[in-house]
C-alpha positions in Angstrom: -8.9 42.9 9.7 -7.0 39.9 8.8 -8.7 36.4 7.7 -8.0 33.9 10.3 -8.9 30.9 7.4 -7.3 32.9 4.3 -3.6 33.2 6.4 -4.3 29.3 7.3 -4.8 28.4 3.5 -2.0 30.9 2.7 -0.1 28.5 5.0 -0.2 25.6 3.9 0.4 26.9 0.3 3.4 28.0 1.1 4.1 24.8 2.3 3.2 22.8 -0.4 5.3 24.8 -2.7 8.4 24.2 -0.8 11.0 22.1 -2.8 12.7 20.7 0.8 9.9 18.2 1.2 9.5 17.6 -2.6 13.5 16.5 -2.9 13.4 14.7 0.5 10.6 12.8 -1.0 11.4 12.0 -3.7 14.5 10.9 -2.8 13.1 8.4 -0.2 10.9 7.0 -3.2 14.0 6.7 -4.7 15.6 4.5 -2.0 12.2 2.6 -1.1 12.4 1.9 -4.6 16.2 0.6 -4.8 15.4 -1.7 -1.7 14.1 -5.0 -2.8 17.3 -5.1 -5.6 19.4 -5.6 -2.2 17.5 -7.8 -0.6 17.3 -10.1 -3.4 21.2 -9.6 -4.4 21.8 -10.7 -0.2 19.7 -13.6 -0.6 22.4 -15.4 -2.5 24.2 -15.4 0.9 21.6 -14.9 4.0 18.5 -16.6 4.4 15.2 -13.9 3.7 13.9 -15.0 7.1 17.1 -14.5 8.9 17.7 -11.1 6.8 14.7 -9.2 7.5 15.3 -10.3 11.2 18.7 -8.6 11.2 16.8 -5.9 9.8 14.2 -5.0 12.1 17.3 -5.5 14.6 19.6 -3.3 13.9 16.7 -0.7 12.6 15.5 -0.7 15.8 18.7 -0.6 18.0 19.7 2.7 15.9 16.5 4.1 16.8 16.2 3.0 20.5 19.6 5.4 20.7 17.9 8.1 18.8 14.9 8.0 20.9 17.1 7.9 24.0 18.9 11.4 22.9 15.3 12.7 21.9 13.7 11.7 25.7 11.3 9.4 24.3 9.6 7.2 26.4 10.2 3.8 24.5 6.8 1.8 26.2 4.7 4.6 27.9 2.4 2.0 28.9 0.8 -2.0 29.4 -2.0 -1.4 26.9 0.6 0.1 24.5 2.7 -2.4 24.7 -0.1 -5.1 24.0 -0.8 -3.2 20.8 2.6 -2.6 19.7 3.1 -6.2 19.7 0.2 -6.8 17.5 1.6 -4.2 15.2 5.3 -5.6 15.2 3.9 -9.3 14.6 1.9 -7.8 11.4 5.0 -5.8 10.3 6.9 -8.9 10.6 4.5 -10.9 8.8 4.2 -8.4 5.6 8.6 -8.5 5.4 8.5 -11.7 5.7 6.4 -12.2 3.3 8.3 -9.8 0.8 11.6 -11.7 1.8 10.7 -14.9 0.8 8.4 -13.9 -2.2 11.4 -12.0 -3.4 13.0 -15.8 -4.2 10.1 -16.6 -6.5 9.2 -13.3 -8.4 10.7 -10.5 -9.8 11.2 -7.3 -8.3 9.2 -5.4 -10.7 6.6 -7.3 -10.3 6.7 -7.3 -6.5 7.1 -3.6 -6.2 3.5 -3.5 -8.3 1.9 -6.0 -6.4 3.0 -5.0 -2.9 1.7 -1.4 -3.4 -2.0 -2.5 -4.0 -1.6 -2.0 0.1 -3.5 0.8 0.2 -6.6 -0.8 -1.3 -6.0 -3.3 1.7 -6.3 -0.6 4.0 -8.8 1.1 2.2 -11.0 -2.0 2.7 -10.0 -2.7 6.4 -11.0 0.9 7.1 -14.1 0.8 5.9 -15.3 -1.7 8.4 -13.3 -1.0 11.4 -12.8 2.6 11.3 -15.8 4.7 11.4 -14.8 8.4 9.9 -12.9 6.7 7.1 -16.0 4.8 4.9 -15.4 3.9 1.3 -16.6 6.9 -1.7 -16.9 7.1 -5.2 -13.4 8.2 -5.6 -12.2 4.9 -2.8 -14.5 2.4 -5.3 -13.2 3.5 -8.4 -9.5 3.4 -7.1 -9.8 -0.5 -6.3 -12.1 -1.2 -9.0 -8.3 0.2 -11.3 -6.0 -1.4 -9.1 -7.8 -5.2 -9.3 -7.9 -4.7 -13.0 -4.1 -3.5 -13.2 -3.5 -6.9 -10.8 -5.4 -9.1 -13.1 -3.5 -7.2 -16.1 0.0 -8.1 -14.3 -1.1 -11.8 -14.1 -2.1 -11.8 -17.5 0.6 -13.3 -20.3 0.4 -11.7 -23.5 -3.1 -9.6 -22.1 -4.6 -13.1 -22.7 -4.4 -15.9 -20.8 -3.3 -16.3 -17.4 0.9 -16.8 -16.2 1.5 -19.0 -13.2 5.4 -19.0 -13.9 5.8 -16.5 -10.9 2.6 -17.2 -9.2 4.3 -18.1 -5.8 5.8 -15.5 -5.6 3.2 -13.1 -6.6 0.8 -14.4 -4.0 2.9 -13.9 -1.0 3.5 -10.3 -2.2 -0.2 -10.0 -2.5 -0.4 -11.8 0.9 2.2 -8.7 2.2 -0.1 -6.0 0.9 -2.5 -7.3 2.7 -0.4 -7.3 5.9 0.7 -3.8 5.8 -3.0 -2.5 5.1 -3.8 -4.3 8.2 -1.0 -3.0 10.0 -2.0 0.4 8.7 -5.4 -0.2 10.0 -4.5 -1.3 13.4 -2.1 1.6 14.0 -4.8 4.2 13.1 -7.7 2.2 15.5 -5.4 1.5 18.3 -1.8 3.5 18.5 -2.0 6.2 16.6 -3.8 8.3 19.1 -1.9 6.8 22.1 1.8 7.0 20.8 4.3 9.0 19.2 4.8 7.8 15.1 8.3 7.1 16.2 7.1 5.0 19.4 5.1 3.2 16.4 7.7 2.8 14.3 9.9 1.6 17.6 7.2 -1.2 17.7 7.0 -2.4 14.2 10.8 -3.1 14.0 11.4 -4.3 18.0 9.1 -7.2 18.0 9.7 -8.2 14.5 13.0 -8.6 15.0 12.6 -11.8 17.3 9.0 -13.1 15.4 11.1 -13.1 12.3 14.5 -14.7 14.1 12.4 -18.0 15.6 10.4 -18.5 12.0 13.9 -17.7 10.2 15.3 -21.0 12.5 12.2 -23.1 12.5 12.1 -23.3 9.0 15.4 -22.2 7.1 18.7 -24.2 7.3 21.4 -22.7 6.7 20.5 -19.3 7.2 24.5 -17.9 6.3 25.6 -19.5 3.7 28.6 -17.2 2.5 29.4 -13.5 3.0 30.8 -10.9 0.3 31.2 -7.0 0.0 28.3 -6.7 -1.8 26.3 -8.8 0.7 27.0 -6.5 3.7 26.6 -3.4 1.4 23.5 -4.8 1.0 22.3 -5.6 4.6 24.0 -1.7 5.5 21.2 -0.4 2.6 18.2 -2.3 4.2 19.0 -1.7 7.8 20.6 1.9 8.0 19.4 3.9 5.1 16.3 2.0 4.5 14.9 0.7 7.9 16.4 3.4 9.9 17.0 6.6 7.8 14.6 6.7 5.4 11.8 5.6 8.0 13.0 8.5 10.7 12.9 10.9 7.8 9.6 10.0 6.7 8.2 10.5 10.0 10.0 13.6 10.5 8.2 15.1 7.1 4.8 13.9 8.3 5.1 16.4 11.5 6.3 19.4 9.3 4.4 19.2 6.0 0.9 18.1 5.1 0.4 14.2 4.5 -1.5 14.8 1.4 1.5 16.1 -0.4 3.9 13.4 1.0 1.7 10.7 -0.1 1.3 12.2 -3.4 4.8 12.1 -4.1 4.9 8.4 -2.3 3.2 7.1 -5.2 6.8 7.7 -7.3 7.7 4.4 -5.0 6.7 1.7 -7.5 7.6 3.7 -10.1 11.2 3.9 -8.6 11.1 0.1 -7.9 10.4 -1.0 -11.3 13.4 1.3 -12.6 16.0 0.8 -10.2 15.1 -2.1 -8.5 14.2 -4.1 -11.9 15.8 -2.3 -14.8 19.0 -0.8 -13.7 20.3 -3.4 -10.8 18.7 -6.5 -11.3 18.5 -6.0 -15.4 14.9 -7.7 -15.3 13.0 -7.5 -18.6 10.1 -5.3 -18.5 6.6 -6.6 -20.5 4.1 -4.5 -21.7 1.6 -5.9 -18.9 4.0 -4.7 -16.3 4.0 -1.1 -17.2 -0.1 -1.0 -18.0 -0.1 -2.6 -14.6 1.9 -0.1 -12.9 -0.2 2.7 -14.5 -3.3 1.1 -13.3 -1.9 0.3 -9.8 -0.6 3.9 -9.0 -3.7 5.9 -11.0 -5.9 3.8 -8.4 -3.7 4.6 -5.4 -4.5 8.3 -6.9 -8.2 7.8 -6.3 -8.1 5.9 -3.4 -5.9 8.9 -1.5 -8.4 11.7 -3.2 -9.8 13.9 -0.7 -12.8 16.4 -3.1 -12.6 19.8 -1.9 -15.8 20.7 -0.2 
């Protein structure tokens, strides 16, 4: 007689050991990765305001047309609705964030800063959400990630840099957005809507909480246009904001999250290669990379599940 747990373990092995997922993966840590070099290389033209609104726009117009060929309701209900504003206005807040930030900071830097989100979330879970309380393995993850943060601030690992503090702290500020947003998604939506209904959220009531900040405080928001400007906005809004997101969300329904996440870690990594070192030509200090190391072996811990 057949073992109903060994064929479900057998499963998922197979899964994992598929290179499909791997390569997809990999290759949308490669493209989160390549993202902030465009935004910053636009900025010389558009407003980062105005830009992430155009963003969230056209992301989410591609996707309302998707969703419409799939049969997808796009706002099942009121209560929905309430809550995907909420997400949208915290999605809005954390790009907004990155946008701007990106004018006073390197993308390196950013990149390593930004992803100490999941300690964020890891934090706002632990009060809000009941089955997902802080462990060993949780504590020692942030205690690594503060110290690789500290590290990154650090000139010379002595004393302390302020030459891209502003910067720094609006990235920090974004992290702490998106582990809120990843908080309120998992409390209130995620067992009431679709991931792409989510997603649908995040970028359709950005779009206009980013437009009216983008005019109450940025003038001009255009000032000149280029090839390399609207190569750039075609990255952030079609293979970023609307490709790369749909196929993340279509890997998270076929293969197990642990394994995506795992391979999401290659993000920062990617970022502080392409973004910083091949595009932008940024120079690279010796904090940076024991930063990095810090920043992604804690994102390790924080994501560990112990076998029982």
């Amino acid at each position: 007689m057949s073992n109903p747990s060994l064929k479900k373990f057998a499963s998922l092995y197979r899964a994992q050991l598929q290179w499909q997922p791997i390569v997809a993966m990999l290759v949308i840590a490669m493209v989160w990765g390549s993202n902030m070099a465009f935004v910053k290389l636009a900025a010389r033209d558009i407003a980062p305001l105005f830009m992430a609104g155009i963003r969230s726009m056209v992301a989410a117009m591609c996707l309302y047309v998707w969703m419409k060929a799939k049969g997808l309701a796009l706002f099942p209900s009121r209560i929905i609705i309430f809550h995907g504003v909420v997400a949208g206005l915290l999605f809005g807040t954390e790009f907004g964030l990155i946008f701007v930030g990106l004018k006073h900071t390197l993308a390196s830097r950013g990149y390593v800063i930004l992803y100490a989100a999941p300690f964020f979330a890891a934090l706002g879970a632990h009060f809000f959400l009941v089955a997902d309380r802080f462990n060993f393995w949780k504590a020692c993850g942030l205690m690594l990630a503060f110290g690789g943060l500290l590290v990154l601030f650090m000139k010379n690992l002595g004393t302390f840099s302020f030459e891209a503090l502003p910067g720094d702290i609006l990235f920090l500020l974004a992290g702490a957005a998106w582990g809120a947003t990843t908080v309120y998604i998992k409390k209130y939506l995620a067992q009431r809507a679709e991931p792409l209904q989510i997603l649908f959220f995040q970028l359709f009531f950005s779009a206009p909480f980013l437009f009216v900040l983008s005019l109450t405080f940025e003038d001009p928001v255009v000032t000149g246009f280029s090839l390399l400007t609207a190569f750039s906005l075609f990255y952030q809004c079609i293979i970023v904001a609307f490709l790369s997101y749909l196929a993340w969300f279509v890997l998270v329904s076929r293969y197990p999250v642990s394994l995506l996440h795992a391979f999401s870690f290659f993000t920062p990594v990617f970022g502080v290669i392409f973004s910083g070192i091949l595009i932008l030509g940024e120079a690279i200090s010796t904090n940076l990379i024991l930063a990095l190391i810090m920043v992604s072996l804690g994102m390790v811990l924080v994501n560990y599940r112990p076998s029982d």
